[in-house]
C-alpha positions in Angstrom: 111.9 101.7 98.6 109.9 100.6 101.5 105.7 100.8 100.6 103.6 101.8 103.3 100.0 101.6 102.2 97.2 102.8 104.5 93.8 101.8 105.0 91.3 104.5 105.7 91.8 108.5 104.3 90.0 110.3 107.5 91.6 112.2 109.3 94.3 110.0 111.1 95.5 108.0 107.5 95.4 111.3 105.6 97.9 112.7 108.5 100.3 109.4 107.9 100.2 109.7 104.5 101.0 113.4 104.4 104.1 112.6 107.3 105.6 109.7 105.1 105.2 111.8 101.8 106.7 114.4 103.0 109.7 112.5 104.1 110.1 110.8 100.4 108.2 107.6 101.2 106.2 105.6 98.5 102.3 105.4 99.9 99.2 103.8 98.6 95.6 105.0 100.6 93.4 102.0 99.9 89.7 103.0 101.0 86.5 102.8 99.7 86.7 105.2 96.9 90.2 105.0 95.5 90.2 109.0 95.5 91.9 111.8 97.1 90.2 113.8 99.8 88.8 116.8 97.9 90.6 120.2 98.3 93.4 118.1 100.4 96.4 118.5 98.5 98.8 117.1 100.9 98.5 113.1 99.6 98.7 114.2 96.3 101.6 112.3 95.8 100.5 109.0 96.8 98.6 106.3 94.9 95.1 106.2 95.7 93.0 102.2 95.0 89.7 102.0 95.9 88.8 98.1 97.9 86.8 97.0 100.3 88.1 96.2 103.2 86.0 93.6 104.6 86.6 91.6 101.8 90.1 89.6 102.4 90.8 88.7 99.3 90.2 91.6 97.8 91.9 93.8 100.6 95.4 91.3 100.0 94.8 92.4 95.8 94.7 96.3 97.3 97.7 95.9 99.5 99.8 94.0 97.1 103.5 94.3 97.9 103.2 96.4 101.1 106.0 96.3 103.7 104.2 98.0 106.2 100.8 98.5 106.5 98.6 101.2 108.8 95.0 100.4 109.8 93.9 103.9 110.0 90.3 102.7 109.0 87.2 104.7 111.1 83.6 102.5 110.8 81.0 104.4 112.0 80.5 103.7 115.8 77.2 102.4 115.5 78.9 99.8 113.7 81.6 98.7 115.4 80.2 95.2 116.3 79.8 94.5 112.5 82.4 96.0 110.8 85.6 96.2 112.7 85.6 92.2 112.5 86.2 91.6 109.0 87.9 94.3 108.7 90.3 93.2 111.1 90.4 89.3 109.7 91.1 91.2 106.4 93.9 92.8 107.2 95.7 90.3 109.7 95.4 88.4 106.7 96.8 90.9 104.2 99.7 91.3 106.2 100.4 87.5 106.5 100.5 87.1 102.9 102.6 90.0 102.4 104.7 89.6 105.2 104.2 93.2 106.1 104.0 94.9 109.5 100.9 95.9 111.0 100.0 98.8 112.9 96.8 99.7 113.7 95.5 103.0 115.5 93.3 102.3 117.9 92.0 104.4 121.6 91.7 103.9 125.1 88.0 102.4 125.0 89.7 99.0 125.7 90.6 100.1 129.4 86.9 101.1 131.1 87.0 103.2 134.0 90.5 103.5 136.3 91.5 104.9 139.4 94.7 106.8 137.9 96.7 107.1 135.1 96.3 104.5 132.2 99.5 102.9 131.0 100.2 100.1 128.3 99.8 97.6 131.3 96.6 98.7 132.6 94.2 95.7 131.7 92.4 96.0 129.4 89.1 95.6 131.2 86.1 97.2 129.7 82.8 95.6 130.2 81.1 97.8 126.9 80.9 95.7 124.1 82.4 98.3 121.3 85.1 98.7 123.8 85.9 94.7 123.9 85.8 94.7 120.2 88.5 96.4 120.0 90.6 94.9 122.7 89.6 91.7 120.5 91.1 93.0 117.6 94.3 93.5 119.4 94.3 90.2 121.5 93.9 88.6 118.0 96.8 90.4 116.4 99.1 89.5 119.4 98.5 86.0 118.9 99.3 85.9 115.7 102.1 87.7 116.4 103.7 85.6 118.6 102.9 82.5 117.0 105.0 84.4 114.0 102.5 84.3 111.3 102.7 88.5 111.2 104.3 91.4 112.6 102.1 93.4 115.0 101.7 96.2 116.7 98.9 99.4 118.4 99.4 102.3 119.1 96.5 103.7 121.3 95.6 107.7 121.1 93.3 109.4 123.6 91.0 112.3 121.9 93.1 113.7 119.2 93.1 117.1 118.2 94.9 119.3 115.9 94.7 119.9 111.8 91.9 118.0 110.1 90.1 117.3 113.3 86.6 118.7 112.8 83.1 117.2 113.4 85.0 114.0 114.9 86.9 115.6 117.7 86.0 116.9 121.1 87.9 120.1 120.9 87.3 120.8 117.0 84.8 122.3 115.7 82.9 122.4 118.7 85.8 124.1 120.4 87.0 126.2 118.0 83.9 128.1 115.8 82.1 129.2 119.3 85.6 130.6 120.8 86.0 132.5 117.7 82.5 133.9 117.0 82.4 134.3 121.1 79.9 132.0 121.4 79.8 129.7 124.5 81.1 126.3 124.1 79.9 123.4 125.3 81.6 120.3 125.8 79.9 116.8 127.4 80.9 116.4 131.2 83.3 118.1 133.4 85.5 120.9 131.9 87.4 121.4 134.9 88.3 117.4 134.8 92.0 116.6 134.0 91.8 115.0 130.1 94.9 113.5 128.0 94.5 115.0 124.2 96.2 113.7 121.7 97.8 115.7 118.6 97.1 114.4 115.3 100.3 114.6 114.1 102.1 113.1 117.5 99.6 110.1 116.4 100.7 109.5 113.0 104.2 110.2 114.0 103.9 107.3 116.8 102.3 105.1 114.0 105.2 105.5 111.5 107.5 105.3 114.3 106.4 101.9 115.3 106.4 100.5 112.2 110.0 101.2 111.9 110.8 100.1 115.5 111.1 96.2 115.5 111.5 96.4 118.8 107.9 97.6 119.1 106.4 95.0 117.6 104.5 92.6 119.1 103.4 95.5 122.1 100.7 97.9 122.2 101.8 101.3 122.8 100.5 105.0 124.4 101.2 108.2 121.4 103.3 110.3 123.1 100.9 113.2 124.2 101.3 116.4 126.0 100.4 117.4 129.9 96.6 116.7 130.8 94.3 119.7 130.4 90.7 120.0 131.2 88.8 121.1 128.4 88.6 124.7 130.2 92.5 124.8 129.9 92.1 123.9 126.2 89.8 126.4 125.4 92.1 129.0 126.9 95.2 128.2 125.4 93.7 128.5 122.3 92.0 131.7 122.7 95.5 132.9 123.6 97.1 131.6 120.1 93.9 133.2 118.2 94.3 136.4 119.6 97.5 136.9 117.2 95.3 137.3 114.4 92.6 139.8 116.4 90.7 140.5 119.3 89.0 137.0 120.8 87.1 137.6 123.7 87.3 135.3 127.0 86.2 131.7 126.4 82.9 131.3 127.7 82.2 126.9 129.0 78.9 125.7 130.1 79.2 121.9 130.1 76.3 119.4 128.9 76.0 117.5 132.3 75.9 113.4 131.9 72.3 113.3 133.0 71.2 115.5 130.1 73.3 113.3 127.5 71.2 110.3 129.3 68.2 111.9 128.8 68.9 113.1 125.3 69.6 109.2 124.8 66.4 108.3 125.0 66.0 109.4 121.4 69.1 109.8 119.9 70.9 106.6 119.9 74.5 108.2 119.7 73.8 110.3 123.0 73.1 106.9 124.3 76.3 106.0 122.9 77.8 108.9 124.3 76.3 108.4 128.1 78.2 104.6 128.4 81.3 106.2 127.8 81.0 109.5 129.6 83.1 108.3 132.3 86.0 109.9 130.3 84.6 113.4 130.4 83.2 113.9 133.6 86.0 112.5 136.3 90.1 112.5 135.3 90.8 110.4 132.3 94.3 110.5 131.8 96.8 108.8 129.9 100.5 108.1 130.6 103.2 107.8 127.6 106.1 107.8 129.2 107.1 104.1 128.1 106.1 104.8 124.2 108.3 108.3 124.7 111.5 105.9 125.5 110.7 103.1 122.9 109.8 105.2 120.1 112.3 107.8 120.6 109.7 110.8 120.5 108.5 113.4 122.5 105.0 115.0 122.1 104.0 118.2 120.6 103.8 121.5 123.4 100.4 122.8 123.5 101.5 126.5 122.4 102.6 124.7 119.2 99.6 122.7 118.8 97.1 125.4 119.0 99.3 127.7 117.0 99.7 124.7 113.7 96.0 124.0 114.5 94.4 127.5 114.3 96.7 128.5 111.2 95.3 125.2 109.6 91.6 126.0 110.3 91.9 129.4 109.1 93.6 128.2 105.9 91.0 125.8 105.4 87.9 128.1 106.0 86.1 128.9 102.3 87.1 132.6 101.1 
């Protein structure tokens, strides 16, 4: 039987694990703890070892006999420039020495700014240092690949949303509580600007997928993800799916205009954080996965079915 181990048990590895569980596949979460997510019972079923993954030789001990293996790992942002580097080292060499395939999920930081629709040939171009991290990472794992020391390949999500999505999604808890207590919402930016979202689920689906895919390897890929909506759309469509379990009222959006997030910056650090990058919430940020659709053989989730199997998980998830 094929092992898939994952690094990292947020909320994009727990999703993998749960897909490949569910579909009889042997899994091993390898993250800083070694245990479960508490209350998650859905990677029950998979073997949990604790590692550090910054630490190559001990990450190769934790991965041990993988075939493929998922970097689903999340540093915190402020750490990027420190921590994705080892990280990645670590597990380039993990998958060298197990001969196993990497996938890693990764975002759309590495493009900057465009004038249309981002594809997996726009350049990747950012000028933000976080942002050329990343396309490091990826430039790194390429080369690798096609010198044929491992078996690479990204798949790149916009802003996912969907079950287990809270404080580290746009439209999760900061959509959802307000629109059900009738409370206004705010989002950073421009809610009437066209936005790609990503479902959760469509992302670990892409990430299994191209593991599987040889094909697929070797390329960086776009998760197959539904028609743009401005967050306003967003909001709407999922007032319209709450409404089957009682009366929500209109959504009510007042967005938090860039120059406020730049002013906020000058104390906060993350709203500083937030202001580089607020190109992608205040003009069109869309992202095209018509090429991933083809190669992986998927098609992303509708948005009536997203906000339906993301409401009935947040209610089932709310404390009694």
């Amino acid at each position: 039987m094929t092992l898939h181990v994952i690094l990292g048990k947020g909320p994009i590895g727990t999703t993998t694990a749960a897909q490949l569980l569910a579909a009889g596949d042997e899994v091993r979460i390898v993250s800083r703890s070694g245990r479960p997510e508490k209350g998650d019972a859905s990677t029950a079923g998979a073997q949990h070892v604790a590692a550090d993954a910054a630490d190559a030789a001990h990450l190769v001990r934790a991965t041990q006999g993988a075939d493929v293996l998922y970097n689903c790992a999340n540093p915190a942002y402020h750490r990027w420039l420190t921590d994705w580097p080892p990280v990645a080292e670590a597990l380039l060499a993990a998958a060298e020495a197990h001969d196993a395939i990497l996938v890693t999920a990764a975002n759309l930081y590495v493009y900057g700014p465009t004038n249309g629709p981002m594809t997996e040939t726009t350049p990747m171009s950012s000028t933000l240092p976080k942002s050329q991290v990343r396309a490091d990472m990826w430039r790194e794992a390429q080369r690798r690949h096609l010198a044929g020391r491992v078996r690479a390949t990204e798949v790149r999500a916009s802003d996912y949303i969907g079950p287990r999505a809270l404080v580290t999604s746009h439209v999760g808890e900061r959509l959802i509580s307000p629109l059900l207590a009738g409370r206004t919402i705010r989002p950073i930016g421009n809610a009437d600007a066209p936005h790609t979202w990503t479902y959760l689920p469509d992302l670990a689906a892409a990430l299994v997928a191209a593991g599987r895919t040889e094909s697929a390897w070797g390329h960086a890929w776009h998760v197959p993800s539904p028609e743009p909506r401005s967050f306003r759309e967003v909001a709407d469509i999922f007032a319209v799916a709450a409404r089957r379990a009682g009366p929500v009222p209109e959504p009510r959006v007042s967005a938090i205009p860039l120059w406020a997030i730049a002013a906020a910056g000058a104390a906060v650090p993350m709203m500083r954080e937030i202001h580089k990058i607020g190109y992608q919430f205040s003009r069109s940020f869309v992202m095209d996965s018509t090429a991933s659709q083809h190669a992986l053989g998927l098609s992303p989730t509708s948005w009536k079915a997203i906000a339906s199997e993301t409401l009935d998980w947040w209610y089932a998830a709310q404390p009694v």
